[in-house]
N, CA, C and O atoms as CSV, one atom per row, in Angstrom:
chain,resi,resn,atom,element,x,y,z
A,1,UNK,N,N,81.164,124.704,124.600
A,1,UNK,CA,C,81.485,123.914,123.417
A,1,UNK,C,C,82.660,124.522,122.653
A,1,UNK,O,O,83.252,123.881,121.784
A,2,UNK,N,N,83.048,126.015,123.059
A,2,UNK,CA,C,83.919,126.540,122.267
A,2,UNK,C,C,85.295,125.939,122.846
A,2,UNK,O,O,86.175,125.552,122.077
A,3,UNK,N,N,85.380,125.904,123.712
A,3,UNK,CA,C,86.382,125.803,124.158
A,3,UNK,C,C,86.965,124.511,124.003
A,3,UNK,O,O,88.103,124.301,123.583
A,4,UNK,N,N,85.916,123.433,124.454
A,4,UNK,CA,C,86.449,122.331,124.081
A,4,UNK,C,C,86.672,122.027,122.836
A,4,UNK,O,O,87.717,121.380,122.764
A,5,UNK,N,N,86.026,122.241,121.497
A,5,UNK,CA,C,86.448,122.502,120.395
A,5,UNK,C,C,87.779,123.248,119.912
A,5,UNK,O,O,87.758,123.085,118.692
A,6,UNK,N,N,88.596,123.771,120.140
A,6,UNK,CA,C,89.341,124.518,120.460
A,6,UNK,C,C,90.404,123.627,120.929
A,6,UNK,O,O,91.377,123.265,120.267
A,7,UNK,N,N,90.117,123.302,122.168
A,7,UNK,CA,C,90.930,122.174,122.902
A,7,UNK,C,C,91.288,121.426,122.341
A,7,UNK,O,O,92.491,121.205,122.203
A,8,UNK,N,N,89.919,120.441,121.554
A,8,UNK,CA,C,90.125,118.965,120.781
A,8,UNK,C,C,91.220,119.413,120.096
A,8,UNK,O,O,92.329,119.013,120.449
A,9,UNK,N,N,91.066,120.468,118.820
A,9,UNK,CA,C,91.858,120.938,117.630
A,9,UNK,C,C,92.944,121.211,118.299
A,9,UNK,O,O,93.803,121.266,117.419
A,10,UNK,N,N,93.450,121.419,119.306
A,10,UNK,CA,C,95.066,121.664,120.067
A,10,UNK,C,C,95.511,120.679,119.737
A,10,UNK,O,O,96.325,120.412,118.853
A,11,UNK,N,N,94.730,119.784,120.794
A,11,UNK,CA,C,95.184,118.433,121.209
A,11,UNK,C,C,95.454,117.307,120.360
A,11,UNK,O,O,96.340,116.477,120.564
A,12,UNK,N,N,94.502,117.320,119.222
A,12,UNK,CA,C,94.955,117.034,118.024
A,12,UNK,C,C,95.609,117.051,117.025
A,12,UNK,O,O,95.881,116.190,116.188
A,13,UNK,N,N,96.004,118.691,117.212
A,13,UNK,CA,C,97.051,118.551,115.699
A,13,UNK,C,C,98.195,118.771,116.412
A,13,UNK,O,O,99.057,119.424,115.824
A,14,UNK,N,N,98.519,118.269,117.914
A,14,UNK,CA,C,99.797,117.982,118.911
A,14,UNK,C,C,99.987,116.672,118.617
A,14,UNK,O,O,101.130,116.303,118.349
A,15,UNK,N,N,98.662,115.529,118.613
A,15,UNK,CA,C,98.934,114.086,118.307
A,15,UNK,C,C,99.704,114.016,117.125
A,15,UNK,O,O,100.806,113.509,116.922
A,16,UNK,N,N,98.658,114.821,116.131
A,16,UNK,CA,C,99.061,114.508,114.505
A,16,UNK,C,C,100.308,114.702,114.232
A,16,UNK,O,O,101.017,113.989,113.521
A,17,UNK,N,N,100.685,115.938,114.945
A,17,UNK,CA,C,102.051,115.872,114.444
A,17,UNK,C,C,103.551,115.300,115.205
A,17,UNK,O,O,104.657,115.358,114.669
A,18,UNK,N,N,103.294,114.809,116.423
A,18,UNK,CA,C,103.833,113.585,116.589
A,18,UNK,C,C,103.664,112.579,115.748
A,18,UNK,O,O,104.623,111.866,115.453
A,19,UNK,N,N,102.434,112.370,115.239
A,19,UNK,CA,C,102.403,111.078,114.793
A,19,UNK,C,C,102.978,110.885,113.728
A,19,UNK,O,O,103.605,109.887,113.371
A,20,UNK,N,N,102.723,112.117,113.029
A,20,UNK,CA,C,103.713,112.145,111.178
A,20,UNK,C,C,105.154,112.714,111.534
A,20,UNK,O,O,106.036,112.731,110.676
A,21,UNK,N,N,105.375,113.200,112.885
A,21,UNK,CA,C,107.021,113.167,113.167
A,21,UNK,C,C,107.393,111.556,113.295
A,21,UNK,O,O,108.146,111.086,112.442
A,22,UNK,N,N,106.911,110.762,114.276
A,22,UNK,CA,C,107.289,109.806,114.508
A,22,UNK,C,C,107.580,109.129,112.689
A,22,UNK,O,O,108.546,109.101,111.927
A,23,UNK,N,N,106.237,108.699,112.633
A,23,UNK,CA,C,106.184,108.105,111.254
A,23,UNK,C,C,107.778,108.745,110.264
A,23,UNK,O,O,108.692,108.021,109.868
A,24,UNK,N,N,107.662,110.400,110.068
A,24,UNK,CA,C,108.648,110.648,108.939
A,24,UNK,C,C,110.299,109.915,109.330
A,24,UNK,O,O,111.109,109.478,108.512
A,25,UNK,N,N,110.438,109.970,110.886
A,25,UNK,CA,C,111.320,109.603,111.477
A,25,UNK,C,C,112.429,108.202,111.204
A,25,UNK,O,O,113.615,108.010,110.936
A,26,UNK,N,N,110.943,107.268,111.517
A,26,UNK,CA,C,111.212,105.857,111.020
A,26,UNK,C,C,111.464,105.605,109.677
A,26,UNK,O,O,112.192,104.693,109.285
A,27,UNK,N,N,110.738,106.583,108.794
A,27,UNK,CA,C,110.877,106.504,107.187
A,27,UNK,C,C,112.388,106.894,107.068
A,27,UNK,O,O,113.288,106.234,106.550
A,28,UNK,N,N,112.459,108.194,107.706
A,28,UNK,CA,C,113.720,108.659,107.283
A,28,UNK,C,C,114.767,107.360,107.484
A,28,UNK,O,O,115.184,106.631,106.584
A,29,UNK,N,N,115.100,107.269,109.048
A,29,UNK,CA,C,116.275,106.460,110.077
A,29,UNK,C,C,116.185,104.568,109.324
A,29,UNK,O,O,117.110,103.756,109.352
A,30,UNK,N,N,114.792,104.350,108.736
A,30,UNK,CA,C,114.858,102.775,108.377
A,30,UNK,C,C,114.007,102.932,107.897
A,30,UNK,O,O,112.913,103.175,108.408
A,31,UNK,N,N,114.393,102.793,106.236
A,31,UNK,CA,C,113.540,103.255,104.718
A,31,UNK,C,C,112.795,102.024,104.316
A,31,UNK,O,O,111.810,101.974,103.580
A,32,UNK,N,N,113.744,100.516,105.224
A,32,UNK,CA,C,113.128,99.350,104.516
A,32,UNK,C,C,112.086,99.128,105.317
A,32,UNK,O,O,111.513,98.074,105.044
A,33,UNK,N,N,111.378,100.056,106.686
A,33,UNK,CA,C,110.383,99.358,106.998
A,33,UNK,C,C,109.256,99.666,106.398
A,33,UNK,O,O,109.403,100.586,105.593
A,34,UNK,N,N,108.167,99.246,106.479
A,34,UNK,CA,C,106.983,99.260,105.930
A,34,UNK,C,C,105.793,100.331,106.151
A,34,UNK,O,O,105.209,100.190,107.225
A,35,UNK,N,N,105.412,101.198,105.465
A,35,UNK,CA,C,105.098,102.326,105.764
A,35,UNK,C,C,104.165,102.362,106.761
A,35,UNK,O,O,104.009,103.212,107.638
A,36,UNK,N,N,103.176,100.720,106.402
A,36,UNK,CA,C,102.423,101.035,107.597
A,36,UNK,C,C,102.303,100.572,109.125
A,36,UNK,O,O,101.355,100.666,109.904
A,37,UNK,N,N,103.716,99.988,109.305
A,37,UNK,CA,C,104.600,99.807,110.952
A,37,UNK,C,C,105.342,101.037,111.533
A,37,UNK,O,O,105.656,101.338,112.685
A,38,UNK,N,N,105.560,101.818,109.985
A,38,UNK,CA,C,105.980,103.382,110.863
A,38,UNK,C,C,104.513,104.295,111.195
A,38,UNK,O,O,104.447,105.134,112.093
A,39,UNK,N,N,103.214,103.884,110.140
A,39,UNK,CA,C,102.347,104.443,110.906
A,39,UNK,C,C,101.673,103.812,112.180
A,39,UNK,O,O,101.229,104.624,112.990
A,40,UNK,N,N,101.565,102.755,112.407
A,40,UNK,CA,C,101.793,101.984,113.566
A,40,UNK,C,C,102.296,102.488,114.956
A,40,UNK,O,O,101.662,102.650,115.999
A,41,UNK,N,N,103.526,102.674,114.696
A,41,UNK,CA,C,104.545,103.498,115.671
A,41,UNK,C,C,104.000,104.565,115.856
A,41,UNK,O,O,103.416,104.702,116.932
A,42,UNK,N,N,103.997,105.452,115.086
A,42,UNK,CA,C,103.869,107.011,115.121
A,42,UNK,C,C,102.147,107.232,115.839
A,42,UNK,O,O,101.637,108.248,116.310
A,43,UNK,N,N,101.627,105.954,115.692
A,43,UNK,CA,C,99.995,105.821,116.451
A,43,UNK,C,C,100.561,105.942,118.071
A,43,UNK,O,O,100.232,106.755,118.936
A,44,UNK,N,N,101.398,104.975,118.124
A,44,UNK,CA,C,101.677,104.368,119.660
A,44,UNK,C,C,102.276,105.398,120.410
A,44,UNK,O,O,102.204,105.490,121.635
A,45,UNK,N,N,102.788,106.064,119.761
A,45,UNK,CA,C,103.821,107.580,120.896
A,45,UNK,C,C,103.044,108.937,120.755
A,45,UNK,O,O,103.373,109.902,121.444
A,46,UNK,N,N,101.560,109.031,119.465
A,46,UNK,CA,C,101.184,110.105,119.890
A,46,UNK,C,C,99.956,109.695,121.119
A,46,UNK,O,O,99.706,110.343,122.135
A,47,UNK,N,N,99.268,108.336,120.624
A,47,UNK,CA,C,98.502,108.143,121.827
A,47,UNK,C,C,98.506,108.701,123.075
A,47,UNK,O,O,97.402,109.004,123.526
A,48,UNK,N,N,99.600,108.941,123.832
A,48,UNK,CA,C,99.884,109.348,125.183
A,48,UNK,C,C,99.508,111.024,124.876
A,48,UNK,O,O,98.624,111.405,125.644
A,49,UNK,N,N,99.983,112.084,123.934
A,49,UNK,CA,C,99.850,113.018,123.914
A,49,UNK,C,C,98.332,113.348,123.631
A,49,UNK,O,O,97.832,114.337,124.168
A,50,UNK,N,N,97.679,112.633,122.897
A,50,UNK,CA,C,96.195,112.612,122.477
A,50,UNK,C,C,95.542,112.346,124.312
A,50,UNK,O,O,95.094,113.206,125.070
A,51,UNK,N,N,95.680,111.192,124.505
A,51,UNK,CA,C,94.877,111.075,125.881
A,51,UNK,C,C,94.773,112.150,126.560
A,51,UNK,O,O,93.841,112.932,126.748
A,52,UNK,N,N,96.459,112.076,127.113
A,52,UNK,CA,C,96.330,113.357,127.873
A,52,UNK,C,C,95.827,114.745,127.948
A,52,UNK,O,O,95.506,115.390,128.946
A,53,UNK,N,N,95.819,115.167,126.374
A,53,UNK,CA,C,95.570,116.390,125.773
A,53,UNK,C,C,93.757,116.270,126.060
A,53,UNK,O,O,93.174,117.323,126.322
A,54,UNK,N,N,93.276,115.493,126.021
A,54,UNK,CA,C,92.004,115.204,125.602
A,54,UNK,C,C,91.394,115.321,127.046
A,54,UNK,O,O,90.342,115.959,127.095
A,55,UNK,N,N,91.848,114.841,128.169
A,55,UNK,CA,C,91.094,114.508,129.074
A,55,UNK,C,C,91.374,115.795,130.110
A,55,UNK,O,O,90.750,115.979,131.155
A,56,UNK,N,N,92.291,116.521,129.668
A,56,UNK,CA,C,92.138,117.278,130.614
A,56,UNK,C,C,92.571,118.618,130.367
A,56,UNK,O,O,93.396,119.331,130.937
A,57,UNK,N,N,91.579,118.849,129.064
A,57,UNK,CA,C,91.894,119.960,127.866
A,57,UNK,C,C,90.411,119.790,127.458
A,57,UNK,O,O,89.424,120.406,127.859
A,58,UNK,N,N,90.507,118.883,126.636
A,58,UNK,CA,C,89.475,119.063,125.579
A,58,UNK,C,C,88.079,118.666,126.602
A,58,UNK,O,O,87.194,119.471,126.892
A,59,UNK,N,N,88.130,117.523,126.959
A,59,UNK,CA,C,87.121,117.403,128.309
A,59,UNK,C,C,87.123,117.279,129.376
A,59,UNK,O,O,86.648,116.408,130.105
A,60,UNK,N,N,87.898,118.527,129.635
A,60,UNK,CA,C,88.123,118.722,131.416
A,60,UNK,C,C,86.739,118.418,132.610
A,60,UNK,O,O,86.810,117.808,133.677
A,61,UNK,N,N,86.001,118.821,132.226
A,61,UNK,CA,C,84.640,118.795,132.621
A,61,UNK,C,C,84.108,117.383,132.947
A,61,UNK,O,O,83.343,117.124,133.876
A,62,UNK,N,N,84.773,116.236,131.784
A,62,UNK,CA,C,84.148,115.071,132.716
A,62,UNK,C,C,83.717,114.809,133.902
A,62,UNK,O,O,83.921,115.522,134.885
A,63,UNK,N,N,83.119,113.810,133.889
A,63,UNK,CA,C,82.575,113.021,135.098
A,63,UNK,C,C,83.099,111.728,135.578
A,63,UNK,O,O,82.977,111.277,136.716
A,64,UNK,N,N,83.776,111.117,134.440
A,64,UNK,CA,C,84.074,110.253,134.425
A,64,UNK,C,C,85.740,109.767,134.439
A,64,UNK,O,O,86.703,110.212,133.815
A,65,UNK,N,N,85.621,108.649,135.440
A,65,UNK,CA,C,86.743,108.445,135.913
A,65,UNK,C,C,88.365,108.229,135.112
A,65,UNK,O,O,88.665,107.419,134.234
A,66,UNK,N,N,88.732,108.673,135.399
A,66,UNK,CA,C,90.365,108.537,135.039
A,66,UNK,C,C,90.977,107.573,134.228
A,66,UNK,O,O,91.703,107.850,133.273
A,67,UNK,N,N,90.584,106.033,134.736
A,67,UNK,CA,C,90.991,104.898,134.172
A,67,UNK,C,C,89.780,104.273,133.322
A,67,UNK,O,O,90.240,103.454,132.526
A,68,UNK,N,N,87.984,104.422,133.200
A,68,UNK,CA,C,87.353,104.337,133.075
A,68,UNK,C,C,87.502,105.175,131.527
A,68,UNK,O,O,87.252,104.533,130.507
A,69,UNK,N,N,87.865,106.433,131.441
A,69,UNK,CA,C,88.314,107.312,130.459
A,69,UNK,C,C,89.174,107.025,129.479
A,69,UNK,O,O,89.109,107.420,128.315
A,70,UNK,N,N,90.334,106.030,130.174
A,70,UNK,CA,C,91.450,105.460,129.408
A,70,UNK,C,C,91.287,104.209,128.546
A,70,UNK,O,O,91.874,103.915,127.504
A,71,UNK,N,N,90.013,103.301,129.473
A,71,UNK,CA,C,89.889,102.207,128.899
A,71,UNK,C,C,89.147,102.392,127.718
A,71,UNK,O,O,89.433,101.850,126.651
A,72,UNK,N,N,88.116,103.217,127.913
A,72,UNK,CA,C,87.094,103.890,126.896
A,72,UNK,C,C,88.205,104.844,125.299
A,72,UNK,O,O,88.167,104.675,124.080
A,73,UNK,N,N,88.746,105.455,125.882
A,73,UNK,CA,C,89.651,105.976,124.843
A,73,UNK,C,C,90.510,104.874,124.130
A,73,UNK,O,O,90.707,104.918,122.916
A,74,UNK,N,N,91.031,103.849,124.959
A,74,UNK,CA,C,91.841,102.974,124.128
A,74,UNK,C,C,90.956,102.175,123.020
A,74,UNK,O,O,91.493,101.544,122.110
A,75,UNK,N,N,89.857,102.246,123.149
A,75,UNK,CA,C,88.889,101.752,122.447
A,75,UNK,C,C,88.808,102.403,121.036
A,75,UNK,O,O,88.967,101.768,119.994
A,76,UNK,N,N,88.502,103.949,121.121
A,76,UNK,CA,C,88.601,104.905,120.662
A,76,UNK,C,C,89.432,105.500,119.626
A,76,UNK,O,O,89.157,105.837,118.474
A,77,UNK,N,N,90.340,105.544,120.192
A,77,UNK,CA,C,91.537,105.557,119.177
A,77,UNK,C,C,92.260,104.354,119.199
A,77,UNK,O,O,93.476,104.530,119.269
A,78,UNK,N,N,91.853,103.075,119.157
A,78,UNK,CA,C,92.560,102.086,117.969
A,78,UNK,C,C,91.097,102.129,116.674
A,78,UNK,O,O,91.197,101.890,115.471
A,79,UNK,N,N,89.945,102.479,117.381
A,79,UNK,CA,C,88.676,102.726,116.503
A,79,UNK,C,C,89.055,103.843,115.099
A,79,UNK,O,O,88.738,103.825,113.909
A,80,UNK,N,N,89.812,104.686,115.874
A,80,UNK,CA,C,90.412,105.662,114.686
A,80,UNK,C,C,91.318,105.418,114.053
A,80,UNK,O,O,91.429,105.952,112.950
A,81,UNK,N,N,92.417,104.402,114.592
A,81,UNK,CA,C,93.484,103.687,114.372
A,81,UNK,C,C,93.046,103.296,112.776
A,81,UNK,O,O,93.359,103.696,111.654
A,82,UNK,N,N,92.264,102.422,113.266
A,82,UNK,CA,C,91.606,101.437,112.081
A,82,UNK,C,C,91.558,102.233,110.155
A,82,UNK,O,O,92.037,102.033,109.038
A,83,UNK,N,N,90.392,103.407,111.075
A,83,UNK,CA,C,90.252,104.213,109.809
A,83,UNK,C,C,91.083,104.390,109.226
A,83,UNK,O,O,91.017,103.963,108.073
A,84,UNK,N,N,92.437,105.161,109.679
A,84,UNK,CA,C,93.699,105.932,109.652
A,84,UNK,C,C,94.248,104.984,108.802
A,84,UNK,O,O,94.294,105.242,107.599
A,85,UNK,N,N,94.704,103.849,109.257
A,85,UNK,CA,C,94.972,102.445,108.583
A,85,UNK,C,C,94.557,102.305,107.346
A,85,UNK,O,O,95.307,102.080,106.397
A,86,UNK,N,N,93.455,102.420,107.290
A,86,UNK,CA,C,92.696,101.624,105.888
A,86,UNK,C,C,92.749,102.677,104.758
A,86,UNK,O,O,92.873,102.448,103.555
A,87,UNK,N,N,92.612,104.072,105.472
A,87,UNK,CA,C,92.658,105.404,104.316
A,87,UNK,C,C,93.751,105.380,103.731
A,87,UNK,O,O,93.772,105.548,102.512
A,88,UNK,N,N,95.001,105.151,104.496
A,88,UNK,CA,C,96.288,105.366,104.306
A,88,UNK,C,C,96.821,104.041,103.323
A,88,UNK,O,O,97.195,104.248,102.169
A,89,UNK,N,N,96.810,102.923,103.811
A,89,UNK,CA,C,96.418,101.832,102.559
A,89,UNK,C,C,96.046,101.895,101.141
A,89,UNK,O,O,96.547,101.484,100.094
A,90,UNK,N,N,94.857,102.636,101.511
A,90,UNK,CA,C,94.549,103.145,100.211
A,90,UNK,C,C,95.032,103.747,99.332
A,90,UNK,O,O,95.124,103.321,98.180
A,91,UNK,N,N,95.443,104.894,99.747
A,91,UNK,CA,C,95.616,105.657,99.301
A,91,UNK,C,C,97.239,105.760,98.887
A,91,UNK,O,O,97.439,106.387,97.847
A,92,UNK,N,N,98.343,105.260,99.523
A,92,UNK,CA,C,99.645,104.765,99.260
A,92,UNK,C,C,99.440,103.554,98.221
A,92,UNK,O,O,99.657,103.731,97.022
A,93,UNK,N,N,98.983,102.237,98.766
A,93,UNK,CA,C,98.672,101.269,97.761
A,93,UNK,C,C,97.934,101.038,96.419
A,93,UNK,O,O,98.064,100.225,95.504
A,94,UNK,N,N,97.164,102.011,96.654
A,94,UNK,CA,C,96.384,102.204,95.698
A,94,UNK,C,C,96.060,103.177,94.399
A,94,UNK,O,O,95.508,102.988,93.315
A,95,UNK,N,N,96.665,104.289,95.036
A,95,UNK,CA,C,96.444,105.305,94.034
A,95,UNK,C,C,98.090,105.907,94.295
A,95,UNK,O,O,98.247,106.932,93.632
A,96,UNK,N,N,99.210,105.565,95.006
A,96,UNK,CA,C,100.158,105.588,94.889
A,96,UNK,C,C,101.255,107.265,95.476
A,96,UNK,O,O,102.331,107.730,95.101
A,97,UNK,N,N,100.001,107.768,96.753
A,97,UNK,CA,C,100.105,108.818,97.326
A,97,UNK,C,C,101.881,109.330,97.923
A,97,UNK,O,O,102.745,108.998,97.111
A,98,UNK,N,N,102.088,109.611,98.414
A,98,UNK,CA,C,103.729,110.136,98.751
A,98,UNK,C,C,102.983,109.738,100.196
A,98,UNK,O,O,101.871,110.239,100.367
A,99,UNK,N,N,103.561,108.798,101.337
A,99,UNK,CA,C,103.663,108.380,102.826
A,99,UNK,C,C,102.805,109.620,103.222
A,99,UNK,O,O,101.574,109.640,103.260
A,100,UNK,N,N,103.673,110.683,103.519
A,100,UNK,CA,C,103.306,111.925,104.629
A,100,UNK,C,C,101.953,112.435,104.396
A,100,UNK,O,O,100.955,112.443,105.117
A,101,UNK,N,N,102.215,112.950,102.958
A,101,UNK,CA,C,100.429,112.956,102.506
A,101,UNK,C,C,99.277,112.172,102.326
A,101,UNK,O,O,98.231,112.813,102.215
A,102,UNK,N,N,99.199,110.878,102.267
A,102,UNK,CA,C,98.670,110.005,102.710
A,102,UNK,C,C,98.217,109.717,104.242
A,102,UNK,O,O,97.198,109.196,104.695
A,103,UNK,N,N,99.133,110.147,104.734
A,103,UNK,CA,C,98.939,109.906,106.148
A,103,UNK,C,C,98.259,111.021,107.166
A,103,UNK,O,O,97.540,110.899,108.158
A,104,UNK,N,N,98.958,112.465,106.282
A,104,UNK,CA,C,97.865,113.490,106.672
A,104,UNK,C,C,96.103,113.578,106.672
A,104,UNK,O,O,95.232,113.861,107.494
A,105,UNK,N,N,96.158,113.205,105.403
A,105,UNK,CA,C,94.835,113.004,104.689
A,105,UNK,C,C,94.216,111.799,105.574
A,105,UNK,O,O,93.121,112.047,106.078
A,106,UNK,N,N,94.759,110.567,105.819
A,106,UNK,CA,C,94.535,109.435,106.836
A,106,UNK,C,C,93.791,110.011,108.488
A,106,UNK,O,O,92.834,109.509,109.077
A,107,UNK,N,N,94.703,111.303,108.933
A,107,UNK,CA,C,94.678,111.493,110.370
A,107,UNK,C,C,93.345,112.746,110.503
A,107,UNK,O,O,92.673,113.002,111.502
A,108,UNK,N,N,93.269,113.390,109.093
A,108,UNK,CA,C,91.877,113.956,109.137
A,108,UNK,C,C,91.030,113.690,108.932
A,108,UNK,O,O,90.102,114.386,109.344
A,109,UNK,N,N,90.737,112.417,108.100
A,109,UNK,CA,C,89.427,111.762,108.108
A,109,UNK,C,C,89.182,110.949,109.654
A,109,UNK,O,O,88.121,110.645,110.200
A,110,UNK,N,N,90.807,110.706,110.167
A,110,UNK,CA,C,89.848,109.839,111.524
A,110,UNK,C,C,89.370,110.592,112.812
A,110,UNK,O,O,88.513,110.261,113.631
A,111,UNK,N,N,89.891,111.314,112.773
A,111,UNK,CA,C,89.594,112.785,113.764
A,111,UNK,C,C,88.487,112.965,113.610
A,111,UNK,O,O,88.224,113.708,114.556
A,112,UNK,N,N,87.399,112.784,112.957
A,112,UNK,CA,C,85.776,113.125,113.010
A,112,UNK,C,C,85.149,112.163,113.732
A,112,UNK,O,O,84.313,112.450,114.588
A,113,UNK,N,N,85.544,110.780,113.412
A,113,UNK,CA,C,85.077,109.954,113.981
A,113,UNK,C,C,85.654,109.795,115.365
A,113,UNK,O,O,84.760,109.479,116.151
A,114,UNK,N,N,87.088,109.928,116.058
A,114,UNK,CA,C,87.621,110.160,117.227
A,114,UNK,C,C,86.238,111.415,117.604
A,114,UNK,O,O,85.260,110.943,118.185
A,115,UNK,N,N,86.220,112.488,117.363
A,115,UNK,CA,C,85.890,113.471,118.151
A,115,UNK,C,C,84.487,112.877,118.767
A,115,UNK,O,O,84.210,112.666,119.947
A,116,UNK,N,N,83.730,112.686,117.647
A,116,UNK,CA,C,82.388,112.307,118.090
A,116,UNK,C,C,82.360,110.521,119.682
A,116,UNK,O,O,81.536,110.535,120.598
A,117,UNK,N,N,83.228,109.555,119.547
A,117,UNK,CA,C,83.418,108.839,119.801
A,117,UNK,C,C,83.940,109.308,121.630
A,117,UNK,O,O,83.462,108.665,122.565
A,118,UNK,N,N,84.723,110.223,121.826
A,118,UNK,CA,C,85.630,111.053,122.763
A,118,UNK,C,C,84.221,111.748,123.250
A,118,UNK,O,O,83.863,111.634,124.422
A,119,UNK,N,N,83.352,112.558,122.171
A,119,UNK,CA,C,82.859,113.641,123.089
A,119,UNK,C,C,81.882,113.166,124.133
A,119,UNK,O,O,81.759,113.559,125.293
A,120,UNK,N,N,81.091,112.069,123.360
A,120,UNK,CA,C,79.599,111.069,123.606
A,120,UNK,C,C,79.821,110.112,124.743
A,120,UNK,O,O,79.048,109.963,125.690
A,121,UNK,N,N,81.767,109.029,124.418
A,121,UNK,CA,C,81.280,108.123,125.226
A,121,UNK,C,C,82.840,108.583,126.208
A,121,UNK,O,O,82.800,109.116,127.317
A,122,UNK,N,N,83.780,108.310,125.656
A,122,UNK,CA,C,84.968,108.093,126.419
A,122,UNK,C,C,85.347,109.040,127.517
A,122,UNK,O,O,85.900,108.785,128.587
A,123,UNK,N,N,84.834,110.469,126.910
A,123,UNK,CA,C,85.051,111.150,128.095
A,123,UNK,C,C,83.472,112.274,128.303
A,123,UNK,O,O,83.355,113.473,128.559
A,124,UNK,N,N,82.458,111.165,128.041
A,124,UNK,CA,C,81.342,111.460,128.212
A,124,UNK,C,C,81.225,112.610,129.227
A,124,UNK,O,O,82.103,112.500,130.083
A,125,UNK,N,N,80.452,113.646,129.407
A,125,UNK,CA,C,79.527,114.531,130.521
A,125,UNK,C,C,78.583,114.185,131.263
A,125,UNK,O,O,78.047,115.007,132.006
């Protein structure tokens, strides 16, 4: 468990920070888009680093198949997607947060629910 714990937290704060690179990126390069199509984006290009990181890092050990893993994860993290989404909403729209920090705060609340979701089903033991 240590290890994969360990792993997840690699593999994760490799996504995250693609994802708030991507995101700061788009903010920076095109200010008029909408903060939450650059978090959008910045979902879609760390995805690949999350999967990968995940399946053969964090739960190397699976049993379960390759594409079976992927379909299950895509599930998964748009499931976290969602959260990420709605925190970040909030918290920009609402209480009037600065993007990056908003979005930090966004990618650690969904990471609890990813982990548990990843450990149980997607890349189940």
């Amino acid at each position: 468990m240590k290890s994969t714990a360990f792993w997840f937290l690699a593999t994760g704060a490799s996504a995250a920070l693609t994802h708030m690179g991507v995101f700061a990126l788009v903010q920076h390069l095109q200010p008029d888009v909408w903060p939450e199509a650059a978090n959008a984006l910045g979902f879609a290009v760390a995805f690949g680093v999350s999967f990968w990181g995940h399946r053969w890092l964090s739960f190397k050990g699976t049993s379960t198949p390759v594409l079976q893993s992927l379909r299950r994860f895509v599930v998964t993290a748009l499931a976290g997607f969602a959260c990420n989404e709605l925190v970040f909403v909030v918290l920009t729209r609402h209480y009037g947060w600065f993007g990056l920090l908003a979005l930090f705060f966004a990618l650690v609340v969904a990471s609890a629910q990813t982990f548990v979701l990843s450990r149980f089903w997607a890349f189940q033991h």
